[in-house]
N, C-alpha and C positions, 0 to 999 in steps of 0.2 A: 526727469519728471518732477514738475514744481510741485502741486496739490497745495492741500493745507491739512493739519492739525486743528481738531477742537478736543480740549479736556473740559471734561465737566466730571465735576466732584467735591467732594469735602477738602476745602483747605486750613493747613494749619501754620501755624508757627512757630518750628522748632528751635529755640532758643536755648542756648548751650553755657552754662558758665564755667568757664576754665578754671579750678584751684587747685592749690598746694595743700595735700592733707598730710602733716607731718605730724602727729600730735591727736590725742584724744585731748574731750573734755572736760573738764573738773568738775561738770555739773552731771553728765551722765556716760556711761558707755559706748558714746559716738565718737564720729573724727571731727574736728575745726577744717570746714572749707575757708583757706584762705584765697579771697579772689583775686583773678590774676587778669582775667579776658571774659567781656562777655560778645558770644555771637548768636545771629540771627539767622536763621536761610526760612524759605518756601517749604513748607511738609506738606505728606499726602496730593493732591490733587497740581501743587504749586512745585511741588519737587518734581512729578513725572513731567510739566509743563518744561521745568527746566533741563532735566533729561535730554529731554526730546531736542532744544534749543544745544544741548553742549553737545550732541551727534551729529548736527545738522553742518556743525566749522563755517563755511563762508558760505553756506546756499541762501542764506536768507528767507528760510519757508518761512509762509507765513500760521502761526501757533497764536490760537486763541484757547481762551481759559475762562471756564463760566463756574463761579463759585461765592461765598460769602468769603470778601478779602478787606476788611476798613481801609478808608484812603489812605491812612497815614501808610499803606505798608504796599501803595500802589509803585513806590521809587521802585522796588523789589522787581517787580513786573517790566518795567519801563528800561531798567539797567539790562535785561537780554531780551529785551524787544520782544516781549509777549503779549498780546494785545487782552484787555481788560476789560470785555464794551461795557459791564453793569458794575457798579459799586454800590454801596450802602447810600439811602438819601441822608441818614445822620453821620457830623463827624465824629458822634462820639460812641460808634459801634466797635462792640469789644471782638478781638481774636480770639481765634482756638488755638490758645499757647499751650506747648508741650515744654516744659521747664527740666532740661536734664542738668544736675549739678554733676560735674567730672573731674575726677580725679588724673591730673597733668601727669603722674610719674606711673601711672597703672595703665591709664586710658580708660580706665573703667567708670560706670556708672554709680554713683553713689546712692541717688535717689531721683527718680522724674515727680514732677508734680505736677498736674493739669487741672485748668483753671474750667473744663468744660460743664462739673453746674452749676456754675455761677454764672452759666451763659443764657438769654434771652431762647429757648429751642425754636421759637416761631422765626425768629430771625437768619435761622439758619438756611431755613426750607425756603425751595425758590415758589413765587408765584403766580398766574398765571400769566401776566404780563410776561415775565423773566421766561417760560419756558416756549412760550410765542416767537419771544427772542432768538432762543435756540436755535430753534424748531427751524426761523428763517437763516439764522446765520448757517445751518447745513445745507439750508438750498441754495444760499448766495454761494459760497464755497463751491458747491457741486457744480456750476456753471462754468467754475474758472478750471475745473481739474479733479483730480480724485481726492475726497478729503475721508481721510480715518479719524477715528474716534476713539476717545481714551476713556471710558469711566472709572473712576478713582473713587469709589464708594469705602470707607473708613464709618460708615455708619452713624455719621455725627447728624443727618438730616436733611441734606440735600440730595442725595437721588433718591426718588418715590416711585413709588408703580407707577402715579400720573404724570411725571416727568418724562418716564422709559418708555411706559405707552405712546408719548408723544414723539418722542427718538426713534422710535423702531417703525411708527408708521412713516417713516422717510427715510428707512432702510435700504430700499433700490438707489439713495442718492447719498447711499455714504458708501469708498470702498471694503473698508473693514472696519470693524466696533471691538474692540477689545475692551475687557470687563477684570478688575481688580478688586474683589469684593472680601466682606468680613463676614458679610452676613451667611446664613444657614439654611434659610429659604431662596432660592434662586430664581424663581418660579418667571421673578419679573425677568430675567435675562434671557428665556428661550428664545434663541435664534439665535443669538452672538456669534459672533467669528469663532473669538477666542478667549478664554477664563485662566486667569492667574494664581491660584490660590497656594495657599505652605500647605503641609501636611495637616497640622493640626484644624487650619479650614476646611478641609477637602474631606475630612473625615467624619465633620459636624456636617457639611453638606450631605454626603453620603446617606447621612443617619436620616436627613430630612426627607432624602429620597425613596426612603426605606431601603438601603443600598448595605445597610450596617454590616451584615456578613461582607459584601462584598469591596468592602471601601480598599482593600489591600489594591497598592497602586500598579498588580499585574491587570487589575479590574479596571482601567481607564475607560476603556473604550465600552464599557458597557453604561459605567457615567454618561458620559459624552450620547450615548444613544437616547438613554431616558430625559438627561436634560435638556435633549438637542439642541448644543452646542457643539460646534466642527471641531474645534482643536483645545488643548490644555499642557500649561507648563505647571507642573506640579515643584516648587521650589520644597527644599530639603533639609538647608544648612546646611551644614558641614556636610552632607552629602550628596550635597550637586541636587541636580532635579532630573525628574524624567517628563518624558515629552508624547504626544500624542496627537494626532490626524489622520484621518482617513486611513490608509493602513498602515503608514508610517508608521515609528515610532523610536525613539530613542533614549537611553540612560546616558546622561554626564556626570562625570564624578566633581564635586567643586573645584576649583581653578586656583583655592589663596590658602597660601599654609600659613598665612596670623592672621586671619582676622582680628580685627578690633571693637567692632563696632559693624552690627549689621543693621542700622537703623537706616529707613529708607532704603535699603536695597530690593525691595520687592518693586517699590516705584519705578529703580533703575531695570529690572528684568522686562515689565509692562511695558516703557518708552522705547527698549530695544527693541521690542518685537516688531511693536507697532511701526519703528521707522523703517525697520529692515523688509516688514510685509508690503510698502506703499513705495520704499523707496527702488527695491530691488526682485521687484514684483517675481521674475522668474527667476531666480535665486532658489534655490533647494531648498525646503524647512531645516532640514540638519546644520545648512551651513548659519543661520538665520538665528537659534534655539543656542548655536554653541556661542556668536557672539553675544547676544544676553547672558548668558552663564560667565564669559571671559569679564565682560564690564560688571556685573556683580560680584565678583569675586574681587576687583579691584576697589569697590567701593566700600567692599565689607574692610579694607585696608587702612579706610582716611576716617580718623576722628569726626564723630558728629553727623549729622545729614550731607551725604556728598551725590553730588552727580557723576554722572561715565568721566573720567577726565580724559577720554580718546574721545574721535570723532568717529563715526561711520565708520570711513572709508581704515580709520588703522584700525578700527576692531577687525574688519574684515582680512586686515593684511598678515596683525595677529592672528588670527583664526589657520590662514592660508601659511603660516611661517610652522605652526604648529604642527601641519600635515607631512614637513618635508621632514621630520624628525619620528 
């Protein structure tokens, strides 16, 4: 089954600089980053894009990505073939950089610093043009096959009620919508497939619901009734996530005894879902939910913003190796 892939969402830039902190300051009680490497990847909206593109190994789906991305950071896109129909009319429009300086002998974080109010906010938000655009590029999609939907909302200003209004009234021509949100109101997401959020979201949402007594995550399915949305991976950290649909339901315990670094892994969970629901349509939820859990737990592994470094097919084989033990 070909389909396609569209993400729409907030895209960032997370930029990493690699130092040796061997030494405090003479001027104050800090450490001297000395630098060693700096790197760049896709965040937020750009990372589940490329998610999606490192599960995919040789099928060549086709994955578009609708977001505020400046050209200069278009090579990004172009290098794993994710298509990028809208860019900025100026060249001189800024990213949403996430600055983490890292410490090379701990792997830990030292300090992030983000550059987002210094940023233009009208510029982030798409306009009506851009969501027309959308709007047809899921009905051109839908003609060739079944196309799912990523929303990658990070709250920075590009998904809007008026944007999701327009997304959801072409609903019957997307197979599944999956939603990765921050915010606390969800109101705009009623109908969704499926909602991704950590504990500490699920709990703000809850409260918005007026759910507050009941946000304990035995209570999912009462969630999922009032916000009507079908399904929900509830992620944990260090202790795995629990799962929900219909009457399904399931606990996993995490998968990675070091993590290092769980930045971006919530991206990594959303892009499993979504490829494992479109790619392997009659596939089990259980079997679906544990590899998102297995690829997360690998990413919480790799310094920095990292994608699944399997593909589909060996999560699933993962998954299936784990059963025989």
């Amino acid at each position: 089954m070909k389909g396609s892939f569209i993400v729409i969402g907030d895209i960032m830039i997370d930029e990493t600089w690699l130092c040796e902190c061997d030494r405090l300051s003479p001027e104050a009680p800090i450490p001297v980053a000395s630098l060693i490497e700096k790197e760049e990847r896709l965040g937020g909206a750009g990372n589940a894009a490329a998610n999606l593109r490192a599960l995919d190994g040789n099928d060549k789906t086709p994955i578009i990505l609708y977001g505020h991305l400046p050209r200069q950071y278009k090579e990004f896109t172009d290098k794993l073939d994710i298509q990028l129909p809208i860019l900025p009319n100026t060249n001189n429009a800024s990213a949403n950089i996430k600055l983490r300086i890292t410490d090379t002998r701990t792997g830990y974080q030292i300090v992030r610093v983000d550059n987002e109010q210094l940023l233009d906010k009208a510029t982030l938000s798409p306009n009506e043009n851009t969501e027309t655009a959308i709007v047809q590029s899921i009905t051109d999609a839908s003609k060739k096959g079944p196309v799912t939907v990523i929303i990658s909302d990070y709250g920075k200003g590009y998904i809007t009620p008026r944007l999701m209004r327009r997304v959801m009234s072409c609903y019957d021509e997307m197979t599944y919508i999956i939603v990765d949100t921050r915010r606390e109101d969800i109101s705009m997401f009623q109908g969704v497939d499926w909602i991704t959020p950590n504990e500490h979201e699920y709990a703000r949402m809850c409260k918005e619901l007026g759910l507050l007594p009941n946000f304990h995550p035995e209570n999912l399915h009462t969630f999922l009734e009032v916000a009507e949305i079908h399904g929900i991976i509830l992620t944990r950290g260090h202790r795995g996530m629990i799962c929900q649909a219909d009457n399904w339901r399931a606990v996993l315990p995490a998968t990675n005894a070091k993590a290092i670094d769980v930045t971006g892994a919530g991206d990594t969970v959303t892009a499993t879902l979504a490829y494992m629901l479109m790619k392997y349509e009659k596939m089990h939820y259980n079997t679906m939910v544990r590899a998102a859990n297995v690829a997360a737990g690998m990413v919480c592994e790799i310094q920095g913003t990292a994608t699944s470094p399997c593909s589909a097919e060996e999560l699933l084989y993962k998954v299936t190796q784990e059963d025989k033990f």
